[in-house]
N, CA, C and O atoms as CSV, one atom per row, in Angstrom:
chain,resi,resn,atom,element,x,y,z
A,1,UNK,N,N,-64.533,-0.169,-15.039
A,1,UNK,CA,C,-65.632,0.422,-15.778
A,1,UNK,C,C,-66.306,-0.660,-16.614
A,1,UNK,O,O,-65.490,-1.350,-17.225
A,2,UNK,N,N,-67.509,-0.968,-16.789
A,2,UNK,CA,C,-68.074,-1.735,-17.469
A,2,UNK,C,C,-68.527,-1.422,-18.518
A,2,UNK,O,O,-68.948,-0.268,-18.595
A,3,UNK,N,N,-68.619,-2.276,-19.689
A,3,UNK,CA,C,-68.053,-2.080,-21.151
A,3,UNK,C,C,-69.376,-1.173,-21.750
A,3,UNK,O,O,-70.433,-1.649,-21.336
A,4,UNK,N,N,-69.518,-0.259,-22.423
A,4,UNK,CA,C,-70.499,0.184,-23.086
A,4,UNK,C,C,-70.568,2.008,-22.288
A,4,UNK,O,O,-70.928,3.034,-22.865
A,5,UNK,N,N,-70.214,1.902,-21.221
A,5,UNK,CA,C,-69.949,2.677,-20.101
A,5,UNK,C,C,-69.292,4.247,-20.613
A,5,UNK,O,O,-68.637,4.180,-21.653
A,6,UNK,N,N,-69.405,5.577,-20.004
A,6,UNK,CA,C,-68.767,6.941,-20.052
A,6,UNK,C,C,-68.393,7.111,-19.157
A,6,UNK,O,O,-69.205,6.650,-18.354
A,7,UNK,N,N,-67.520,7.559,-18.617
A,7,UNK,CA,C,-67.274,8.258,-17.498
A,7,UNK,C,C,-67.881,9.435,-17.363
A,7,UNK,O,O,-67.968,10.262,-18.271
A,8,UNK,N,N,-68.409,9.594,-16.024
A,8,UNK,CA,C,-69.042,10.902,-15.836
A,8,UNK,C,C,-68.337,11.890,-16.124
A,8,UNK,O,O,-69.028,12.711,-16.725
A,9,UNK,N,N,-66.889,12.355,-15.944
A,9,UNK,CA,C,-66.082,13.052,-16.018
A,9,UNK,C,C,-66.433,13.631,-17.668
A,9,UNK,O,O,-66.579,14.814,-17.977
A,10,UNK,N,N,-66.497,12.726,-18.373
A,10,UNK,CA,C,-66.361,13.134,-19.945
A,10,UNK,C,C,-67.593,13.716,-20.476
A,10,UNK,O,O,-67.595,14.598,-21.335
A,11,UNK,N,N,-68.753,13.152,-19.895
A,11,UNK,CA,C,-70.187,13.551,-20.400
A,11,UNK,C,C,-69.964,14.995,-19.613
A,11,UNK,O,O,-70.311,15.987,-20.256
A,12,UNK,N,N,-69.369,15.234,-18.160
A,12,UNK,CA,C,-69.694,16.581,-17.495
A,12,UNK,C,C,-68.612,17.849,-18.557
A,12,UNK,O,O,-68.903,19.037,-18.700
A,13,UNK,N,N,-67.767,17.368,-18.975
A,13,UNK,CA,C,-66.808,18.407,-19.705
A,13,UNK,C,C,-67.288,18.564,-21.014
A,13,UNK,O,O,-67.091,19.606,-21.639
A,14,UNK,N,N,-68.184,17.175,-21.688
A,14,UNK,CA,C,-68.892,17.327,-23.061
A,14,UNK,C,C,-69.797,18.704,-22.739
A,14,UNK,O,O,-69.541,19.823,-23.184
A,15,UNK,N,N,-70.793,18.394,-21.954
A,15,UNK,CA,C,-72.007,19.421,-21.285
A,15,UNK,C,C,-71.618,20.711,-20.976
A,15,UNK,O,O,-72.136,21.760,-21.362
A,16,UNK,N,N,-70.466,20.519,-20.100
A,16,UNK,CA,C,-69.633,22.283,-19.847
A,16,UNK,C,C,-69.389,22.543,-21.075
A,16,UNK,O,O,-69.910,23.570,-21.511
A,17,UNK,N,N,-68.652,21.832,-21.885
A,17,UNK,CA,C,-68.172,22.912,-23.079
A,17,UNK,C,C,-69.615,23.493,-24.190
A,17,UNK,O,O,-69.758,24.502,-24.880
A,18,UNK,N,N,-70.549,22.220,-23.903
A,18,UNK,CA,C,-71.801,23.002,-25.210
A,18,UNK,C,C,-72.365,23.953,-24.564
A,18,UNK,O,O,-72.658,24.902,-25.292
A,19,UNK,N,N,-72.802,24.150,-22.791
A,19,UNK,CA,C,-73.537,25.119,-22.320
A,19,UNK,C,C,-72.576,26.620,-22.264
A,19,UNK,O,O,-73.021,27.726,-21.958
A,20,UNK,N,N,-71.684,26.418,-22.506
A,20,UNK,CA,C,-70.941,27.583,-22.645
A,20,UNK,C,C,-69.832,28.136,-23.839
A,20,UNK,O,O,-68.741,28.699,-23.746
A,21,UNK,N,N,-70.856,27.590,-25.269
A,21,UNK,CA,C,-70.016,28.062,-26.259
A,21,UNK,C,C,-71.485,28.766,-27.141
A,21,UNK,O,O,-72.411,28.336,-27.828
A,22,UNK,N,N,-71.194,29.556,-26.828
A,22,UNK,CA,C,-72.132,30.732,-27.304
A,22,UNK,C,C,-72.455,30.763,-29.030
A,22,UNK,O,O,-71.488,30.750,-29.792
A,23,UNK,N,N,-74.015,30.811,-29.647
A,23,UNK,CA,C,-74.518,30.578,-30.453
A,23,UNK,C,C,-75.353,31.323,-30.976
A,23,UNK,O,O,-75.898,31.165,-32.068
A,24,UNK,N,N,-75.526,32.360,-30.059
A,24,UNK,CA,C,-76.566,33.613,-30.356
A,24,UNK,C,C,-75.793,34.598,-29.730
A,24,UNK,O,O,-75.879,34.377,-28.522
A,25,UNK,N,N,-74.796,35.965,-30.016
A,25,UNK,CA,C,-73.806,36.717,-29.796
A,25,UNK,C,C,-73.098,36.179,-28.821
A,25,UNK,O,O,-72.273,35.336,-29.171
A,26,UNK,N,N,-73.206,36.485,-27.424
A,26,UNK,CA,C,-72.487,35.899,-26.430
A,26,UNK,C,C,-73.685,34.889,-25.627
A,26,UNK,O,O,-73.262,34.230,-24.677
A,27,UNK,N,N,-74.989,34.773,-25.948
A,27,UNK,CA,C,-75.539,33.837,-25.609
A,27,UNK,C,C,-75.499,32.593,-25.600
A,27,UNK,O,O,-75.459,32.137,-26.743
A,28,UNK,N,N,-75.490,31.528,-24.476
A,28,UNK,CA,C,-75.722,30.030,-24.724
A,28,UNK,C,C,-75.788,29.079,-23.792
A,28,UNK,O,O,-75.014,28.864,-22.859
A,29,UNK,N,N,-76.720,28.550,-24.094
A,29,UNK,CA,C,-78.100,27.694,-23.176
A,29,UNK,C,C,-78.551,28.313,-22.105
A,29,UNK,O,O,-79.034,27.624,-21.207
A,30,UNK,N,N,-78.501,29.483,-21.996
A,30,UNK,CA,C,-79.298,30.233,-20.478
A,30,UNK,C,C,-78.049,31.143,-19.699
A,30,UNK,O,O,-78.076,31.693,-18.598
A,31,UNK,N,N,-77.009,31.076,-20.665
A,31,UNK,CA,C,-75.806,31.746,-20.050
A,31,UNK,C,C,-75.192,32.658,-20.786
A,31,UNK,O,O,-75.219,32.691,-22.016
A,32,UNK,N,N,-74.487,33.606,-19.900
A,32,UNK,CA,C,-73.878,34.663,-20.923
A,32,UNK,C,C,-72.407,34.570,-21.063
A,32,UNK,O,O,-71.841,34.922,-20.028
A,33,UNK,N,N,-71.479,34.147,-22.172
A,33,UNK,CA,C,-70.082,33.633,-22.041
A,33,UNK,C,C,-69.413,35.053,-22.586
A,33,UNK,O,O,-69.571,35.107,-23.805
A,34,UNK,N,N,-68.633,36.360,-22.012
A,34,UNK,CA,C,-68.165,37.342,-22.800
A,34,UNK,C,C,-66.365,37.466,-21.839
A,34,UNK,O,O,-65.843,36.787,-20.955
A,35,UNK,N,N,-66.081,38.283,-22.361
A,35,UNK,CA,C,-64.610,38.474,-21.952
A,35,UNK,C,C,-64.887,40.216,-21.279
A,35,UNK,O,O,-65.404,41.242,-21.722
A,36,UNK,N,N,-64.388,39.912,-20.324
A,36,UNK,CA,C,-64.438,40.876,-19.414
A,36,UNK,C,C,-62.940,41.740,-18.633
A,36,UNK,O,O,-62.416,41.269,-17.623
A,37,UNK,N,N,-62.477,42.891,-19.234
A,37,UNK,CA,C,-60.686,42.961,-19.402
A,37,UNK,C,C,-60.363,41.626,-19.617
A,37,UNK,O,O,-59.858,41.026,-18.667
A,38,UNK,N,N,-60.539,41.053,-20.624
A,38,UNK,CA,C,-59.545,40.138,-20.978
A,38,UNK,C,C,-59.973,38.468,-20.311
A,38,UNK,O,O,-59.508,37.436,-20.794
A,39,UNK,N,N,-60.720,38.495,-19.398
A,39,UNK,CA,C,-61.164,37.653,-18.683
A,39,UNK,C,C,-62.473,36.617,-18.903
A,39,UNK,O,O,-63.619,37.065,-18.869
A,40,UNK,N,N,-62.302,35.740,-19.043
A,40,UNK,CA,C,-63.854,34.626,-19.581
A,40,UNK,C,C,-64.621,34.719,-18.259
A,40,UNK,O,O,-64.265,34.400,-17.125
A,41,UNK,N,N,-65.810,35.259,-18.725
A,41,UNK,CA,C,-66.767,35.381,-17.857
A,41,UNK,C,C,-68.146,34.620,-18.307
A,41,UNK,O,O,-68.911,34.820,-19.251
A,42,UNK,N,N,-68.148,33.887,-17.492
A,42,UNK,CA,C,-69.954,33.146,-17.512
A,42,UNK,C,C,-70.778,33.702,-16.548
A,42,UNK,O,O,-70.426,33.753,-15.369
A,43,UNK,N,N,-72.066,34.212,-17.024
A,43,UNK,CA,C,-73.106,34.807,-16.212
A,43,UNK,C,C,-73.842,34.222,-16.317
A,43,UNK,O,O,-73.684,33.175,-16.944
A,44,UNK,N,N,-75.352,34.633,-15.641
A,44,UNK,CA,C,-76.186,34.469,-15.365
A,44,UNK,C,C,-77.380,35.266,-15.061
A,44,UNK,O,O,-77.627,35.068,-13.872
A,45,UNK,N,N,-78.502,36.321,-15.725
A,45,UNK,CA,C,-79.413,37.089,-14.527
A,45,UNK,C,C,-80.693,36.399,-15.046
A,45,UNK,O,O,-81.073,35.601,-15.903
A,46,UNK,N,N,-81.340,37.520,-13.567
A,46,UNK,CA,C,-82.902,37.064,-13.826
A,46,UNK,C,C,-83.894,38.106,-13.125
A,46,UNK,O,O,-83.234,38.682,-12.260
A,47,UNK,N,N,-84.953,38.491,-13.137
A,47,UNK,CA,C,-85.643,39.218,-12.343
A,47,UNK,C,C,-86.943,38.933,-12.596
A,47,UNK,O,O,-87.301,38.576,-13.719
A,48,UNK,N,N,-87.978,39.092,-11.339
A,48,UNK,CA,C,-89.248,38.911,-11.013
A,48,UNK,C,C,-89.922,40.383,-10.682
A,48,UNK,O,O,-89.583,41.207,-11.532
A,49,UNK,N,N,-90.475,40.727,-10.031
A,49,UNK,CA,C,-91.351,42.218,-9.248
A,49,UNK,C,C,-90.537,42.053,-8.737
A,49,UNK,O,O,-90.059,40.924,-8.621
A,50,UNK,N,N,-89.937,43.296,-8.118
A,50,UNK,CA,C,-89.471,43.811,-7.382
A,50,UNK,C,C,-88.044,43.159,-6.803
A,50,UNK,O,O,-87.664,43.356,-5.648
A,51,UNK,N,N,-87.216,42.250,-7.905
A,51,UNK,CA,C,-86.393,41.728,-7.382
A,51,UNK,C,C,-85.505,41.539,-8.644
A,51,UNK,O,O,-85.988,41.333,-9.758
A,52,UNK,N,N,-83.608,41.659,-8.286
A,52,UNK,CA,C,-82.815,41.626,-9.516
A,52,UNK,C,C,-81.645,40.850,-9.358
A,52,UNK,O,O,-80.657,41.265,-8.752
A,53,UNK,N,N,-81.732,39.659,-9.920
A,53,UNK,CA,C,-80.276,39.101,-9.656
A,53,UNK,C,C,-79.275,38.654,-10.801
A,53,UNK,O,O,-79.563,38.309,-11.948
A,54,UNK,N,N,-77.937,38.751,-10.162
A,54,UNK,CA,C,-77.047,38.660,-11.206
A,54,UNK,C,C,-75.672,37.609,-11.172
A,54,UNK,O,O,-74.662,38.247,-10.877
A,55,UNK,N,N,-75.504,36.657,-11.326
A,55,UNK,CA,C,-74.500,35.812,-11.578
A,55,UNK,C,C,-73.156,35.944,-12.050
A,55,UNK,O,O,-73.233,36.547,-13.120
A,56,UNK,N,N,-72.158,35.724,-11.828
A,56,UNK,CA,C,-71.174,35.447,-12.710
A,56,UNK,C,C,-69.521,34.368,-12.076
A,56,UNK,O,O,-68.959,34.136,-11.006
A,57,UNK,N,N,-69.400,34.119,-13.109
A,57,UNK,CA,C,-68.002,33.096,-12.595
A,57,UNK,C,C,-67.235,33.323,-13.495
A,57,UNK,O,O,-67.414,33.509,-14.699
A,58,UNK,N,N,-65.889,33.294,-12.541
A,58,UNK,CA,C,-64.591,33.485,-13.766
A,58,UNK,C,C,-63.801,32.509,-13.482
A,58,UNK,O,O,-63.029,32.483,-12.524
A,59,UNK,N,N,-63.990,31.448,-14.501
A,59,UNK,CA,C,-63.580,30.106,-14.108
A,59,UNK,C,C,-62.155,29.964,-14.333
A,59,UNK,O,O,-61.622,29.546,-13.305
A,60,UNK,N,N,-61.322,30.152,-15.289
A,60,UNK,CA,C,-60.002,30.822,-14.930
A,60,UNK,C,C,-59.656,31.302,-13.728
A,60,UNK,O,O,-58.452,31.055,-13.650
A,61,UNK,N,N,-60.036,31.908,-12.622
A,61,UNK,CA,C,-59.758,32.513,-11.550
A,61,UNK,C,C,-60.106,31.662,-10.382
A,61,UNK,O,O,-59.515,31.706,-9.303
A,62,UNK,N,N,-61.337,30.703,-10.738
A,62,UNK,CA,C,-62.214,30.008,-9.614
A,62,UNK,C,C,-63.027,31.271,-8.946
A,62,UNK,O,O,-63.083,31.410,-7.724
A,63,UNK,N,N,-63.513,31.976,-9.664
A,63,UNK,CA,C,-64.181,33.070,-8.579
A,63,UNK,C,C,-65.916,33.101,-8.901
A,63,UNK,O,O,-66.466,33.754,-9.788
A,64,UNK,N,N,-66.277,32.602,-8.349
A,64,UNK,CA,C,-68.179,33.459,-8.338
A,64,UNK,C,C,-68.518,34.263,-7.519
A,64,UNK,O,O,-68.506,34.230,-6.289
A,65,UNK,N,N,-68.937,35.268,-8.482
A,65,UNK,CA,C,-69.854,35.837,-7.685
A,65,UNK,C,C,-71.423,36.409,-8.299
A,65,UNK,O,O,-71.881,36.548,-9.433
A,66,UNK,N,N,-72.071,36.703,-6.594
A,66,UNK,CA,C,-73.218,37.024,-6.806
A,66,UNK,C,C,-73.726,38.362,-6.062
A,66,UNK,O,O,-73.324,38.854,-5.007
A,67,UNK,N,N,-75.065,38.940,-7.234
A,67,UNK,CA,C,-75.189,40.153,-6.586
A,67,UNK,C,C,-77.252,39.549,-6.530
A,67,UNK,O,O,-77.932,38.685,-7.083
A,68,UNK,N,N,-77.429,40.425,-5.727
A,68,UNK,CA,C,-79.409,40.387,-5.421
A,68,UNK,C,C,-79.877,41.786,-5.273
A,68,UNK,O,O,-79.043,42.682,-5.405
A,69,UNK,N,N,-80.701,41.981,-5.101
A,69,UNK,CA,C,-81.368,43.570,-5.481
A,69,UNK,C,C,-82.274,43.029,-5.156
A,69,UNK,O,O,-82.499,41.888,-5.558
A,70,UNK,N,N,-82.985,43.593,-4.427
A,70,UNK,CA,C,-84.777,43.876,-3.845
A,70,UNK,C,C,-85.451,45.291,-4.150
A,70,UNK,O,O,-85.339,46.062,-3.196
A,71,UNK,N,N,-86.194,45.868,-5.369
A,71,UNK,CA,C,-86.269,47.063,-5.851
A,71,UNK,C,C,-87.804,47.299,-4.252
A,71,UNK,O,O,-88.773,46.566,-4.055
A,72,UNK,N,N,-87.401,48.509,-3.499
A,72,UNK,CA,C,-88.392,48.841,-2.646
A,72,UNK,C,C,-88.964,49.433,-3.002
A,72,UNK,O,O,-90.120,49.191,-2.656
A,73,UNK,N,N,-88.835,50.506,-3.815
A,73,UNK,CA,C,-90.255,51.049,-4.866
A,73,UNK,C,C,-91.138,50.374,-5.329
A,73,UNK,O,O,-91.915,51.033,-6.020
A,74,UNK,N,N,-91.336,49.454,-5.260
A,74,UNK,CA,C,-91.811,48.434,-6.105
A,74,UNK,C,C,-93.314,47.589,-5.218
A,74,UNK,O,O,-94.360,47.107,-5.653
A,75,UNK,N,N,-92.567,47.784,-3.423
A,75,UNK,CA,C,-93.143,47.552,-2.407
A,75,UNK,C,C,-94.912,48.228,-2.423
A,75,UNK,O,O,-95.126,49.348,-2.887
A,76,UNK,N,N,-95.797,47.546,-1.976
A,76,UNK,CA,C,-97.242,48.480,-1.374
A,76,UNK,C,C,-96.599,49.387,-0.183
A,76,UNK,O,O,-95.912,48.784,0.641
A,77,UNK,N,N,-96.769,50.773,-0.034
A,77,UNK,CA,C,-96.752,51.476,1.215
A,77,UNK,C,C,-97.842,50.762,2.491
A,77,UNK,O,O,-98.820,50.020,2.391
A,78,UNK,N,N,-97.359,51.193,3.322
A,78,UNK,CA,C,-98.136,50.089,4.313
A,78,UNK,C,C,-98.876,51.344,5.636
A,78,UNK,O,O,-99.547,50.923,6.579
């Protein structure tokens, strides 16, 4: 390693731990950090017209998952 140098490793675990220590209830930096039975859960949603999506990882577990929604009401009849 050359002198003056970080390891990526340390800046990526600095970054994980600030984007996911919540600062506004369970909010923080664009993520939602809550306990879920007991479980640390990081989310994620978002929605546009006619469309709903939802994030989450339970990093304890290694598990993500994801859900999508396409609202068809929402559609022009054709």
């Amino acid at each position: 390693m050359e002198r003056g140098t970080v390891p990526r490793q340390a800046i990526d675990t600095c970054i994980s731990a600030q984007m996911t220590a919540p600062f506004k209830g369970d909010y923080a930096c664009g993520l939602y950090v809550k306990r879920v039975n007991g479980h640390l859960m990081i989310e994620h949603d978002g929605n546009n017209i006619g469309f709903n999506s939802d994030m989450a990882y339970y990093p304890k577990r290694g598990l993500p998952l994801s859900f999508w929604q396409i609202l068809m009401a929402l559609l022009p009849a054709r």
